[in-house]
C-alpha positions as CSV (number, residue, x, y, z in Angstrom):
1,X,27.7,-15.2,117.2
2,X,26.3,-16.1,120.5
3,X,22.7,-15.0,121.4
4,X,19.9,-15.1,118.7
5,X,20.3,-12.6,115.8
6,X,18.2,-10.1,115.8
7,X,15.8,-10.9,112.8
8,X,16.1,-14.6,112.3
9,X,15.9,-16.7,109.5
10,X,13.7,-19.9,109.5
11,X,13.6,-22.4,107.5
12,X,10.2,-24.9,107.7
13,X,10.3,-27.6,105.4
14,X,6.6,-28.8,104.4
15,X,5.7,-25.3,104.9
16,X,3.4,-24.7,102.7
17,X,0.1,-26.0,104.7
18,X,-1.0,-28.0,107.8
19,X,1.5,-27.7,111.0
20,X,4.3,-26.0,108.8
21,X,2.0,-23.1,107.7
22,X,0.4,-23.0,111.1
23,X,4.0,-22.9,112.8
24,X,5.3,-20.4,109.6
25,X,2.6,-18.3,111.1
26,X,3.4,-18.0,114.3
27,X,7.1,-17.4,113.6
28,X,6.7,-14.9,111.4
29,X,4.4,-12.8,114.1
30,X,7.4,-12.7,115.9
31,X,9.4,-11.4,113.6
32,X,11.5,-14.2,111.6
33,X,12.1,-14.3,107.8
34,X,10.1,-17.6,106.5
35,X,11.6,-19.7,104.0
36,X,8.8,-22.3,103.0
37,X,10.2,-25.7,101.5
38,X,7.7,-27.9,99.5
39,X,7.7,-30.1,96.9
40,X,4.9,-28.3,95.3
41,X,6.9,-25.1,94.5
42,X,3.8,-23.4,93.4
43,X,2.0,-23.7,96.9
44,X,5.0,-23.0,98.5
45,X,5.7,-19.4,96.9
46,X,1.6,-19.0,97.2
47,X,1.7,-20.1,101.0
48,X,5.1,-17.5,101.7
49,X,3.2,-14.9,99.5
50,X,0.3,-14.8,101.3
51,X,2.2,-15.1,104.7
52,X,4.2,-11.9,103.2
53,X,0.7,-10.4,102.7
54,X,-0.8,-11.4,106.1
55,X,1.8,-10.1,108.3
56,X,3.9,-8.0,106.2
57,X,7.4,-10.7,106.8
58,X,9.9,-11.0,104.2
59,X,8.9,-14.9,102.9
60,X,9.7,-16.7,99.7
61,X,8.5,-20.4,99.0
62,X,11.1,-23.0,97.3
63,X,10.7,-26.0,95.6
64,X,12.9,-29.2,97.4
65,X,12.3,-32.5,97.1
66,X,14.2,-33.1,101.2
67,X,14.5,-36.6,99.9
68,X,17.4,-35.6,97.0
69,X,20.8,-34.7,98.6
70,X,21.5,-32.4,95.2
71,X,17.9,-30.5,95.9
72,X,18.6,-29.9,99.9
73,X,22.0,-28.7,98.7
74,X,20.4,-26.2,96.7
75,X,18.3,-25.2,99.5
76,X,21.0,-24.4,101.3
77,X,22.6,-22.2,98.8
78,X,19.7,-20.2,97.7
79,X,19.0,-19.2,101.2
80,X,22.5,-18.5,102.2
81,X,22.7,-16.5,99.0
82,X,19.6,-14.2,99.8
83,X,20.1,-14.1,103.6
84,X,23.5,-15.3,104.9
85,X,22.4,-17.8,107.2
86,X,19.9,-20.2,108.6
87,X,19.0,-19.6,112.2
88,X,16.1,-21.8,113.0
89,X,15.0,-25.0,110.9
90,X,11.2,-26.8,111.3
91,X,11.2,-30.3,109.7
92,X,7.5,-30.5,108.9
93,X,7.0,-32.4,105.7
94,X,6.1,-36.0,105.4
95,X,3.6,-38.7,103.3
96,X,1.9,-41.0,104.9
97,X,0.3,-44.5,103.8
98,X,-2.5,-46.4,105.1
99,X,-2.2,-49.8,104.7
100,X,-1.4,-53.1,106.6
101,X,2.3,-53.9,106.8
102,X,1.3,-57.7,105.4
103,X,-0.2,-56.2,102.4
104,X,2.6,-53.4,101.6
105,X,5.9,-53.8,99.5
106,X,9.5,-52.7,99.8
107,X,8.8,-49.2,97.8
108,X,5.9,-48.6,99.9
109,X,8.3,-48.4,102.6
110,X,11.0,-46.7,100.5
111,X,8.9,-44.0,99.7
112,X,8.1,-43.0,103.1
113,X,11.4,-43.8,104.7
114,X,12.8,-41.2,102.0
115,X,10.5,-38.6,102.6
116,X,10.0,-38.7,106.4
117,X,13.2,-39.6,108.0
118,X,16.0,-39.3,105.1
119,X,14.3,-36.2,104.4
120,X,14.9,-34.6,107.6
121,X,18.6,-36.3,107.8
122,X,19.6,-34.7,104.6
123,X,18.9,-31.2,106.0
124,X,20.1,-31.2,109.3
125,X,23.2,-32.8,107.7
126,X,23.4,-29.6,105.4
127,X,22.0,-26.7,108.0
128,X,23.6,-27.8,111.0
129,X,27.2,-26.8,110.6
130,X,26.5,-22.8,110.2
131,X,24.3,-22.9,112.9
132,X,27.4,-24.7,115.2
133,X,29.6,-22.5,113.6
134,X,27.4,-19.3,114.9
135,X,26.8,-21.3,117.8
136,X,23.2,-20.7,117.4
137,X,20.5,-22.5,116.0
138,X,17.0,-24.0,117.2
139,X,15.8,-27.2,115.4
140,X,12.6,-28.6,116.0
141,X,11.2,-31.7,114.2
142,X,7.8,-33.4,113.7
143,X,7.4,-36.9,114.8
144,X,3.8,-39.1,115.8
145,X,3.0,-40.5,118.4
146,X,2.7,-43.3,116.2
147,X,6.6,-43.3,117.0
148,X,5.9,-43.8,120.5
149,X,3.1,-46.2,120.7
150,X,2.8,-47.9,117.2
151,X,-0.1,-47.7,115.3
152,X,-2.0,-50.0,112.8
153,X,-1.9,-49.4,109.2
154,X,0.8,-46.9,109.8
155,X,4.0,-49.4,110.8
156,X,6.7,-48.1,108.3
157,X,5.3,-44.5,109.2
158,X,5.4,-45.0,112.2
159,X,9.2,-46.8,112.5
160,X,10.2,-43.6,110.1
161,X,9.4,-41.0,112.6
162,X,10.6,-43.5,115.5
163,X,13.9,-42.9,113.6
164,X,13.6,-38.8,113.5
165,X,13.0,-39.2,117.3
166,X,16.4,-41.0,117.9
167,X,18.3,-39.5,115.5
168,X,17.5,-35.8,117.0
169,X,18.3,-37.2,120.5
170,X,21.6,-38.5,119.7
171,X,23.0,-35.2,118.0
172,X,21.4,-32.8,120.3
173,X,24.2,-35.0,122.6
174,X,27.1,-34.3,119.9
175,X,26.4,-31.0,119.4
176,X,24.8,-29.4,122.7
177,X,27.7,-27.4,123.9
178,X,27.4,-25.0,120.6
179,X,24.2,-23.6,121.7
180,X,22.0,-25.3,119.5
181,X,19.5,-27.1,120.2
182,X,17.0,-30.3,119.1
183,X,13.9,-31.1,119.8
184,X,11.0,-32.8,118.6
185,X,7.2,-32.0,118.8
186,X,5.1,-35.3,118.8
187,X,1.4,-34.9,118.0
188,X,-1.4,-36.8,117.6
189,X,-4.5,-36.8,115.3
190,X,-4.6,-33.3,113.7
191,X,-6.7,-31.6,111.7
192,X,-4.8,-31.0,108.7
193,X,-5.0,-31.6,104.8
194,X,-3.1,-34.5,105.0
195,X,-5.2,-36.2,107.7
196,X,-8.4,-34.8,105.6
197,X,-6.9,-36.4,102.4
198,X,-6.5,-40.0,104.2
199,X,-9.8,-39.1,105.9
200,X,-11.5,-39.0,102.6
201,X,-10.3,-42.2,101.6
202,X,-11.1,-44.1,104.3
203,X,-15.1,-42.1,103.8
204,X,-14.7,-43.9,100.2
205,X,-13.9,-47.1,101.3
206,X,-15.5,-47.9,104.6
207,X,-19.2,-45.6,103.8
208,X,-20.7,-42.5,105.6
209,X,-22.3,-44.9,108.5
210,X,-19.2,-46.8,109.4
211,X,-16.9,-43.7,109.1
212,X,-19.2,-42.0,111.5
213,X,-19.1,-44.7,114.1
214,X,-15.1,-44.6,113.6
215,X,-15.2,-40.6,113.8
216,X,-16.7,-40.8,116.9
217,X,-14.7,-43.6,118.6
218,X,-11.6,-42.2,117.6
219,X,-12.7,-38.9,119.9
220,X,-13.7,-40.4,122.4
221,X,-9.9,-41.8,122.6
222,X,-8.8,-38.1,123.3
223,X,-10.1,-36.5,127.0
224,X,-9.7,-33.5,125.8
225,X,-12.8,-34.7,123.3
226,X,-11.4,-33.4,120.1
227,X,-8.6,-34.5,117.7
228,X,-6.0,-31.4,117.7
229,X,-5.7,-28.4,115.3
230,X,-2.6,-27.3,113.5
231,X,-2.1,-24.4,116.1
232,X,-2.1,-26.8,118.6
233,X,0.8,-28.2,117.5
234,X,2.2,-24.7,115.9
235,X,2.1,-23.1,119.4
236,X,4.7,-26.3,120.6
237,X,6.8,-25.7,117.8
238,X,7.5,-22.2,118.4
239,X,8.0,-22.8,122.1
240,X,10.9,-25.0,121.6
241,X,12.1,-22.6,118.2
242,X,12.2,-19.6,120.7
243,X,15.0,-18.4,123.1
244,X,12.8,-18.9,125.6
245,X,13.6,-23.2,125.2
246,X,17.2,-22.2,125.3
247,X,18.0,-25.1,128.2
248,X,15.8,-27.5,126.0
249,X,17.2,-29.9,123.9
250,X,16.8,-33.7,123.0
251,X,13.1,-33.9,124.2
252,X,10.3,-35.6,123.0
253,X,6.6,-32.8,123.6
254,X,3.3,-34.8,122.8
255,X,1.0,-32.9,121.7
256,X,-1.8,-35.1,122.1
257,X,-5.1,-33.7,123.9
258,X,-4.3,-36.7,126.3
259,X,-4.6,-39.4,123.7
260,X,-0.9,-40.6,125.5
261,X,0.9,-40.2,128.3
262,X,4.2,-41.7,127.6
Protein backbone atom coordinates (compact mmCIF):
# COMPACT_ATOMS: atom_id res chain seq x y z
CA UNK A 1 0.00 0.00 0.00
CA UNK A 2 1.35 3.39 -0.66
CA UNK A 3 -0.84 6.47 -0.07
CA UNK A 4 -3.31 6.60 2.94
CA UNK A 5 -6.31 4.08 2.74
CA UNK A 6 -9.22 5.43 2.17
CA UNK A 7 -11.05 5.04 5.59
CA UNK A 8 -8.37 4.74 8.12
CA UNK A 9 -8.07 3.06 11.14
CA UNK A 10 -6.76 4.86 14.45
CA UNK A 11 -5.76 3.66 17.25
CA UNK A 12 -5.51 6.40 20.41
CA UNK A 13 -4.41 4.93 23.41
CA UNK A 14 -5.80 6.93 26.61
CA UNK A 15 -8.64 7.68 24.45
CA UNK A 16 -11.18 7.74 26.55
CA UNK A 17 -11.03 11.59 27.90
CA UNK A 18 -8.67 14.67 27.98
CA UNK A 19 -6.22 15.05 24.74
CA UNK A 20 -7.12 11.44 23.49
CA UNK A 21 -10.92 12.09 23.31
CA UNK A 22 -10.28 15.59 22.15
CA UNK A 23 -7.87 14.30 19.27
CA UNK A 24 -10.47 10.94 18.85
CA UNK A 25 -12.81 13.74 17.94
CA UNK A 26 -11.19 15.40 15.54
CA UNK A 27 -10.10 12.23 13.69
CA UNK A 28 -13.20 10.82 13.54
CA UNK A 29 -14.68 14.20 11.75
CA UNK A 30 -12.51 13.35 9.20
CA UNK A 31 -13.54 10.25 8.66
CA UNK A 32 -11.25 7.52 10.56
CA UNK A 33 -12.49 4.45 12.51
CA UNK A 34 -11.52 5.15 16.36
CA UNK A 35 -10.31 2.55 18.43
CA UNK A 36 -10.19 3.98 22.07
CA UNK A 37 -7.63 2.15 24.48
CA UNK A 38 -8.05 2.66 28.29
CA UNK A 39 -7.50 1.05 31.22
CA UNK A 40 -10.99 1.79 32.31
CA UNK A 41 -12.73 -0.45 29.66
CA UNK A 42 -15.99 0.83 30.73
CA UNK A 43 -15.12 4.60 29.89
CA UNK A 44 -13.50 3.60 27.00
CA UNK A 45 -16.58 1.65 25.18
CA UNK A 46 -18.77 4.76 26.78
CA UNK A 47 -16.24 7.45 25.37
CA UNK A 48 -16.19 5.42 21.53
CA UNK A 49 -20.02 5.07 22.03
CA UNK A 50 -20.80 8.33 22.44
CA UNK A 51 -18.16 9.41 19.63
CA UNK A 52 -20.17 6.71 17.45
CA UNK A 53 -23.27 8.73 18.52
CA UNK A 54 -21.80 12.25 18.00
CA UNK A 55 -20.52 11.86 14.54
CA UNK A 56 -21.99 8.79 13.32
CA UNK A 57 -17.96 6.87 13.05
CA UNK A 58 -17.63 3.24 13.47
CA UNK A 59 -15.72 3.30 17.25
CA UNK A 60 -15.43 0.63 19.83
CA UNK A 61 -13.48 1.21 23.27
CA UNK A 62 -10.99 -1.61 24.59
CA UNK A 63 -9.70 -2.34 27.78
CA UNK A 64 -5.37 -2.44 27.76
CA UNK A 65 -3.35 -2.01 30.40
CA UNK A 66 -0.15 -0.40 27.49
CA UNK A 67 2.06 -1.37 30.34
CA UNK A 68 1.46 -5.49 29.91
CA UNK A 69 3.19 -6.84 26.71
CA UNK A 70 0.32 -9.82 26.80
CA UNK A 71 -2.58 -6.93 26.92
CA UNK A 72 -0.91 -4.71 23.94
CA UNK A 73 -0.75 -8.06 22.14
CA UNK A 74 -4.26 -8.49 22.40
CA UNK A 75 -4.82 -5.03 21.27
CA UNK A 76 -3.32 -5.74 18.30
CA UNK A 77 -5.25 -8.80 17.53
CA UNK A 78 -8.64 -7.62 18.31
CA UNK A 79 -8.28 -4.78 15.95
CA UNK A 80 -6.61 -6.58 13.22
CA UNK A 81 -9.43 -9.12 13.62
CA UNK A 82 -12.38 -6.52 13.22
CA UNK A 83 -10.47 -4.17 10.76
CA UNK A 84 -7.38 -5.66 9.11
CA UNK A 85 -5.09 -3.09 9.99
CA UNK A 86 -3.85 -0.17 11.97
CA UNK A 87 -3.12 2.98 10.01
CA UNK A 88 -2.63 5.72 12.48
CA UNK A 89 -1.65 5.25 16.28
CA UNK A 90 -1.97 8.33 19.13
CA UNK A 91 -0.07 7.44 22.28
CA UNK A 92 -2.09 9.54 24.78
CA UNK A 93 -2.29 7.79 28.05
CA UNK A 94 -0.22 8.45 31.02
CA UNK A 95 -0.27 8.92 35.23
CA UNK A 96 1.33 11.43 36.66
CA UNK A 97 2.65 11.98 40.39
CA UNK A 98 3.30 15.02 42.32
CA UNK A 99 5.80 14.77 44.58
CA UNK A 100 9.48 15.70 45.30
CA UNK A 101 12.03 13.31 43.86
CA UNK A 102 13.79 13.26 47.61
CA UNK A 103 10.65 12.15 49.07
CA UNK A 104 9.50 9.44 46.37
CA UNK A 105 10.60 5.59 46.16
CA UNK A 106 11.63 3.20 43.48
CA UNK A 107 7.84 2.05 42.67
CA UNK A 108 6.85 5.54 42.52
CA UNK A 109 8.99 5.73 39.66
CA UNK A 110 8.18 2.27 38.41
CA UNK A 111 4.71 3.00 38.16
CA UNK A 112 5.04 5.87 35.97
CA UNK A 113 8.03 4.70 33.92
CA UNK A 114 5.58 1.64 33.09
CA UNK A 115 2.76 3.53 32.19
CA UNK A 116 4.23 6.54 30.34
CA UNK A 117 7.15 5.42 28.41
CA UNK A 118 7.06 1.42 28.44
CA UNK A 119 3.56 1.92 27.65
CA UNK A 120 4.06 3.58 24.45
CA UNK A 121 7.25 1.26 23.70
CA UNK A 122 5.20 -1.81 23.90
CA UNK A 123 2.84 -0.57 21.14
CA UNK A 124 4.82 0.88 18.73
CA UNK A 125 6.85 -2.35 19.09
CA UNK A 126 3.56 -4.33 18.21
CA UNK A 127 1.86 -1.65 15.52
CA UNK A 128 4.73 -0.61 13.74
CA UNK A 129 5.62 -3.55 11.53
CA UNK A 130 2.06 -3.59 9.53
CA UNK A 131 2.22 -0.09 9.09
CA UNK A 132 6.12 -0.63 7.50
CA UNK A 133 4.88 -3.38 5.81
CA UNK A 134 1.92 -1.11 4.13
CA UNK A 135 4.40 1.41 4.01
CA UNK A 136 1.97 3.68 5.64
CA UNK A 137 1.38 4.79 8.99
CA UNK A 138 1.34 8.18 11.04
CA UNK A 139 2.35 7.95 14.79
CA UNK A 140 2.01 10.76 16.95
CA UNK A 141 2.92 10.70 20.68
CA UNK A 142 2.27 12.87 23.82
CA UNK A 143 5.25 14.15 25.67
CA UNK A 144 5.52 17.51 28.30
CA UNK A 145 7.27 20.07 28.13
CA UNK A 146 8.33 18.96 31.40
CA UNK A 147 10.56 16.73 28.98
CA UNK A 148 12.13 19.62 27.63
CA UNK A 149 12.63 21.93 30.56
CA UNK A 150 12.29 19.78 33.82
CA UNK A 151 9.87 20.54 36.23
CA UNK A 152 9.54 20.32 40.02
CA UNK A 153 7.64 17.66 41.67
CA UNK A 154 7.35 16.00 38.35
CA UNK A 155 11.21 14.62 37.83
CA UNK A 156 10.49 10.83 37.06
CA UNK A 157 7.49 12.23 34.86
CA UNK A 158 9.18 14.31 33.42
CA UNK A 159 12.60 11.93 32.55
CA UNK A 160 9.62 9.26 31.33
CA UNK A 161 8.38 11.49 28.60
CA UNK A 162 12.06 12.79 27.94
CA UNK A 163 12.40 9.09 27.03
CA UNK A 164 9.13 9.00 24.53
CA UNK A 165 10.81 12.10 22.94
CA UNK A 166 14.14 10.21 22.04
CA UNK A 167 12.89 7.12 21.54
CA UNK A 168 10.33 8.44 18.64
CA UNK A 169 13.30 10.41 17.22
CA UNK A 170 15.53 7.58 16.87
CA UNK A 171 13.09 5.18 14.96
CA UNK A 172 11.48 7.83 12.87
CA UNK A 173 15.52 7.54 11.54
CA UNK A 174 15.21 3.58 11.20
CA UNK A 175 12.19 3.48 9.64
CA UNK A 176 11.61 6.86 7.56
CA UNK A 177 12.03 5.48 4.13
CA UNK A 178 8.69 3.23 4.55
CA UNK A 179 6.56 6.17 4.61
CA UNK A 180 5.79 6.35 8.12
CA UNK A 181 6.22 8.71 10.10
CA UNK A 182 6.82 9.90 14.08
CA UNK A 183 6.26 12.62 15.80
CA UNK A 184 5.57 14.01 19.02
CA UNK A 185 3.12 16.77 20.27
CA UNK A 186 4.66 18.49 23.44
CA UNK A 187 2.14 20.56 25.56
CA UNK A 188 2.02 22.40 28.34
CA UNK A 189 -0.56 23.00 31.24
CA UNK A 190 -3.92 21.73 29.84
CA UNK A 191 -7.11 21.64 30.96
CA UNK A 192 -7.91 18.16 31.31
CA UNK A 193 -9.22 15.63 33.99
CA UNK A 194 -6.04 14.65 34.85
CA UNK A 195 -4.64 18.16 35.47
CA UNK A 196 -8.14 18.82 37.33
CA UNK A 197 -7.61 15.67 39.47
CA UNK A 198 -3.92 16.85 40.56
CA UNK A 199 -5.49 20.26 40.73
CA UNK A 200 -7.84 19.19 43.31
CA UNK A 201 -5.29 17.86 45.42
CA UNK A 202 -3.06 20.41 45.54
CA UNK A 203 -6.71 22.83 46.51
CA UNK A 204 -6.78 20.10 49.55
CA UNK A 205 -3.51 20.53 50.65
CA UNK A 206 -2.24 24.09 50.05
CA UNK A 207 -6.20 25.99 50.85
CA UNK A 208 -8.43 28.05 48.54
CA UNK A 209 -6.22 31.36 49.28
CA UNK A 210 -2.83 29.94 48.47
CA UNK A 211 -4.15 27.92 45.46
CA UNK A 212 -5.57 31.10 44.16
CA UNK A 213 -2.34 33.02 44.34
CA UNK A 214 -0.67 29.80 42.59
CA UNK A 215 -3.61 29.74 39.94
CA UNK A 216 -2.84 33.05 39.01
CA UNK A 217 0.95 33.02 38.88
CA UNK A 218 1.03 29.97 36.97
CA UNK A 219 -1.05 32.13 34.05
CA UNK A 220 0.67 34.73 34.10
CA UNK A 221 3.70 32.22 33.03
CA UNK A 222 1.80 31.68 29.65
CA UNK A 223 1.52 35.11 27.15
CA UNK A 224 -1.00 33.85 25.71
CA UNK A 225 -2.79 34.33 29.48
CA UNK A 226 -4.43 31.06 29.71
CA UNK A 227 -3.25 27.43 30.34
CA UNK A 228 -4.33 25.34 27.04
CA UNK A 229 -7.49 23.28 26.32
CA UNK A 230 -7.54 19.79 25.04
CA UNK A 231 -8.28 21.00 21.44
CA UNK A 232 -5.42 22.91 21.55
CA UNK A 233 -3.38 20.15 21.70
CA UNK A 234 -6.06 17.81 19.60
CA UNK A 235 -5.80 20.26 16.62
CA UNK A 236 -1.58 19.44 16.78
CA UNK A 237 -2.16 15.94 16.93
CA UNK A 238 -4.27 15.67 13.95
CA UNK A 239 -1.97 17.91 11.98
CA UNK A 240 0.96 15.59 12.25
CA UNK A 241 -1.72 12.30 12.03
CA UNK A 242 -2.90 13.75 8.54
CA UNK A 243 -1.31 13.37 5.02
CA UNK A 244 -0.99 16.73 5.02
CA UNK A 245 2.46 16.17 7.65
CA UNK A 246 3.58 13.52 5.20
CA UNK A 247 7.43 15.23 5.04
CA UNK A 248 7.19 15.42 8.92
CA UNK A 249 8.74 13.10 11.03
CA UNK A 250 10.97 13.00 14.20
CA UNK A 251 9.85 16.55 15.49
CA UNK A 252 9.22 17.74 18.74
CA UNK A 253 5.59 20.59 18.38
CA UNK A 254 5.07 22.47 21.77
CA UNK A 255 2.01 23.32 22.30
CA UNK A 256 2.44 25.69 24.92
CA UNK A 257 0.61 29.21 24.64
CA UNK A 258 4.29 30.48 24.86
CA UNK A 259 4.98 29.05 28.19
CA UNK A 260 8.50 27.81 26.15
CA UNK A 261 10.33 28.49 23.37
CA UNK A 262 12.79 25.71 23.18
Amino acid sequence: MNGAPAQRVTVITGGARGIGFAAARMLASKGDRIVIVDLNGDLAQASATRLAAEIGVEAFGLKTDISAPADVAHLTEVVHARFGRIDVLINSAAVVDDKLFLASRPDDWRRIIDVCFYGPMHVLHAVLPGMVDRHYGRVVCMASDAARLGQARLSYYAAAKAGVIALVKSIAQEIGSSGVTLNVVSPGATNTELRQEREASLLKQMGEEKYKRRQQAVVRMYPLGRIGEPDDAAAAVAFLASDQAAWITGQVLSVNGGFAMP
